[in-house]
C-alpha positions in Angstrom: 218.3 239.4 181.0 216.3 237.9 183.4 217.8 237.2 187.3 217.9 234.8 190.0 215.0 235.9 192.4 216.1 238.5 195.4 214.5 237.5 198.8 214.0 240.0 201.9 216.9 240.0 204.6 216.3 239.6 207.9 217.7 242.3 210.4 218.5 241.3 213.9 218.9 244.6 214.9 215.6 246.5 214.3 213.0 243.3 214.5 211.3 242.8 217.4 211.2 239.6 219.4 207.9 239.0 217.8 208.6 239.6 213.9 212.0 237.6 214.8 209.8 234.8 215.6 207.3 235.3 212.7 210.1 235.2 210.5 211.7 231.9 211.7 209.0 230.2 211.9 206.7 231.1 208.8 207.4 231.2 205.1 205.5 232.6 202.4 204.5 230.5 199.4 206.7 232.4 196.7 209.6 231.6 199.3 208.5 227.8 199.3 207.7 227.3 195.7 211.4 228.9 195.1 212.5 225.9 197.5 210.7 223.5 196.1 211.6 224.2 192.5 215.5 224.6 193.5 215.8 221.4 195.4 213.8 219.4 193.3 216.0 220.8 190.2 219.1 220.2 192.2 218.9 216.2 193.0 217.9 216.1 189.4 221.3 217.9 188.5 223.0 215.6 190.7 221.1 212.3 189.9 222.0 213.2 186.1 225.6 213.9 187.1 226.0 210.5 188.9 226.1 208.8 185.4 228.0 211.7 183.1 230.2 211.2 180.4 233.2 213.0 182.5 232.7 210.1 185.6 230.7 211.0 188.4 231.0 214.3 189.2 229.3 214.7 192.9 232.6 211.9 193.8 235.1 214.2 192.1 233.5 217.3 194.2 233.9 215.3 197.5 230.4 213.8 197.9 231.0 209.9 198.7 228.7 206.4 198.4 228.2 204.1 200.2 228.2 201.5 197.3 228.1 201.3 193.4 224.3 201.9 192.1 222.3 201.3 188.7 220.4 204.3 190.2 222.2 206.4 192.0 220.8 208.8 194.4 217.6 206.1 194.7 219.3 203.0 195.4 222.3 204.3 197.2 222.6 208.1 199.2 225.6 210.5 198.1 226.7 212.1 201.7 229.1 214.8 202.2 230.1 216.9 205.6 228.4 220.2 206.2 230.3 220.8 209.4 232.5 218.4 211.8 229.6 217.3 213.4 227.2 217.5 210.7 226.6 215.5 207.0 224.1 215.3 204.6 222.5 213.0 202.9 221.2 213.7 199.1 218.2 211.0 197.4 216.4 211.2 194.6 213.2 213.4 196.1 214.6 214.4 199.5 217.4 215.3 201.5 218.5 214.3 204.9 220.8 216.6 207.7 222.0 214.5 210.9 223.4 216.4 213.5 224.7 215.5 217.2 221.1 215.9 218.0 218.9 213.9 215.5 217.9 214.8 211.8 216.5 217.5 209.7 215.0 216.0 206.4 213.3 218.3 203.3 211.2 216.7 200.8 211.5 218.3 197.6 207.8 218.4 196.9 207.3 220.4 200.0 209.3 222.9 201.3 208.3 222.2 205.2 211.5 220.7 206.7 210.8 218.0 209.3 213.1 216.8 212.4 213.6 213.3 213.9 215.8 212.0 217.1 216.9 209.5 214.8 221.0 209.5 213.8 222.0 207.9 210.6 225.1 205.8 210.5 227.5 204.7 207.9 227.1 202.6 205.8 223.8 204.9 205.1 221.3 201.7 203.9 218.3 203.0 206.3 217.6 206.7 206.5 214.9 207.9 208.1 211.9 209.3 205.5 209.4 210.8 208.2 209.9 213.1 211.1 207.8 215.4 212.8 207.0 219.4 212.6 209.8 221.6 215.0 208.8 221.2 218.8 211.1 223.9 219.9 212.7 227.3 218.9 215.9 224.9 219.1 214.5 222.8 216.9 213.8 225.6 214.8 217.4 226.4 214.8 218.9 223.3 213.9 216.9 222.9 211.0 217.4 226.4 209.1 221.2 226.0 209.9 221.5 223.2 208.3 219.2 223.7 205.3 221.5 227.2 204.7 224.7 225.0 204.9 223.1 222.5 202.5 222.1 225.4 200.0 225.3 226.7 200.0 226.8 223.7 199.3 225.0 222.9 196.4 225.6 226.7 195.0 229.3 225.9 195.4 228.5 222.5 193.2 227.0 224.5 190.7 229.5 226.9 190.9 232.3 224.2 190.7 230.1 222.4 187.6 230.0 225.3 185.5 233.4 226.3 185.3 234.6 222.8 185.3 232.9 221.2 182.5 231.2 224.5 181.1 227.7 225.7 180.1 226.8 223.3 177.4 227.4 220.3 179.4 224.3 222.1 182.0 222.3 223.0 179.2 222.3 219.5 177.8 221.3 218.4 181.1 218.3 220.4 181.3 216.2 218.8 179.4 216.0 216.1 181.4 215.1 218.5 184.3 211.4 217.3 186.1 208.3 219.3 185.9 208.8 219.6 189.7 212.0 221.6 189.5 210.2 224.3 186.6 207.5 225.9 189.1 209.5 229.2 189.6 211.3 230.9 186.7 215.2 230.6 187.3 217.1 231.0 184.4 219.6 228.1 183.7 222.6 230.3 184.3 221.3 231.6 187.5 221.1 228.4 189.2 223.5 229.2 191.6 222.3 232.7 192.5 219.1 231.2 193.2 221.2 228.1 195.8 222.6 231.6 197.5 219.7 233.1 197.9 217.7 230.2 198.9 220.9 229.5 201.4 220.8 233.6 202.7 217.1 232.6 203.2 217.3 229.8 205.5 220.5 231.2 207.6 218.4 234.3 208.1 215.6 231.8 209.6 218.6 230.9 212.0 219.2 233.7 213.0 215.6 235.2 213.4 214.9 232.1 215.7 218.4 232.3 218.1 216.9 236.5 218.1 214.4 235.5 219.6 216.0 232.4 221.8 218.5 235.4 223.4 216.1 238.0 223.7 213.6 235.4 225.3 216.1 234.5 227.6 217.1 237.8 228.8 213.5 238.3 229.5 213.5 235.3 231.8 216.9 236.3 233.4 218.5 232.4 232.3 220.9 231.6 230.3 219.6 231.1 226.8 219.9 227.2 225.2 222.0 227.6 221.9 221.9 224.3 219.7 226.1 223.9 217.9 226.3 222.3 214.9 
């Protein structure tokens, strides 16, 4: 029976500053492709779920909108809180993190998160579609915490799907599933194995880069800068 994929943990403890860096700031292309495929298969899951015969499922899990759509998720964003101070923002191709800081948007043709100054507020009918690459280890941060929170959210979701409304109800849903979210081999039933791995992925990134924001820190003799969300 085949498995969701297994990724390499990260190991505070014996990496150096150096590979604590590498690791937060560079992933490999299997890593992205898994990304790319999961997200991509995950806004279709919850495009398709919008409109299901059991009402709209991403409402009844706690996700909220801002207004009624024809098309949800491209008309209208679904938002839910990741954290007090942090919510995000699910469209049809992307996603979109605001935190007290700015934002942290993932396409889900690229696995390359970007970040922007810029704040969404509700009602959600502007949100922003471009940012910039990560200026700072901060920045760095920021956008893996909020990329593991958003994983493990949508492996909860899957989670919550499955058992709610059972296998066949997922299985009739795949075949609507976009070439996009087929590039790595994930079995069906694995989907949220995959979110959690893709989730322990990203928090690792967080805490490869604050690593090597403490250690680069004590090197200076200063107190190191540690973004909250």
């Amino acid at each position: 029976m085949e498995t969701a994929p297994r990724i390499q943990r990260f190991s505070p403890q014996t990496a150096t500053p150096a590979q604590a860096y590498d690791r937060g700031t560079r992933t490999p292309r299997e890593v992205r492709q898994l990304g790319e495929t999961l997200l991509a298969w995950q806004l279709s899951n919850l495009t398709h779920d919008c409109l299901s015969p059991y009402g709209d499922l991403p409402r009844r899990f706690g996700f909220a909108c801002e207004r009624g759509a024809a098309a949800p998720l491209r008309e209208a964003p679904y938002y839910i809180a990741l954290t007090p101070v942090t919510r995000l923002f699910a469209l049809e191709t992307r996603i979109v993190c605001s935190h007290g800081s700015g934002s942290v948007l993932l396409s889900a043709n690229r696995f390359d998160f970007q970040q922007t100054g810029a704040i969404p507020t509700l009602p959600a009918a502007r949100l922003p579609d471009r940012g910039g690459s990560p200026l700072s280890p901060q920045h760095w941060v920021l956008g893996w915490a909020c990329l593991a929170r958003t994983f493990s959210l949508f492996a909860r979701y899957e989670r919550w799907v499955m058992e709610t409304f059972g296998e066949r109800y997922r299985y009739d849903c795949d075949a609507q599933r976009p070439r996009a979210a087929r590039r790595s081999a994930v079995p069906l039933l694995q989907l949220s194995a995959a979110l959690d791995s893709m989730a322990e992925w990203c928090g690792d990134g967080e805490r490869a880069m604050l690593t090597w924001v403490v250690s680069d820190a004590r090197e200076r003799c200063i107190m190191p800068d540690i973004p909250r969300i």
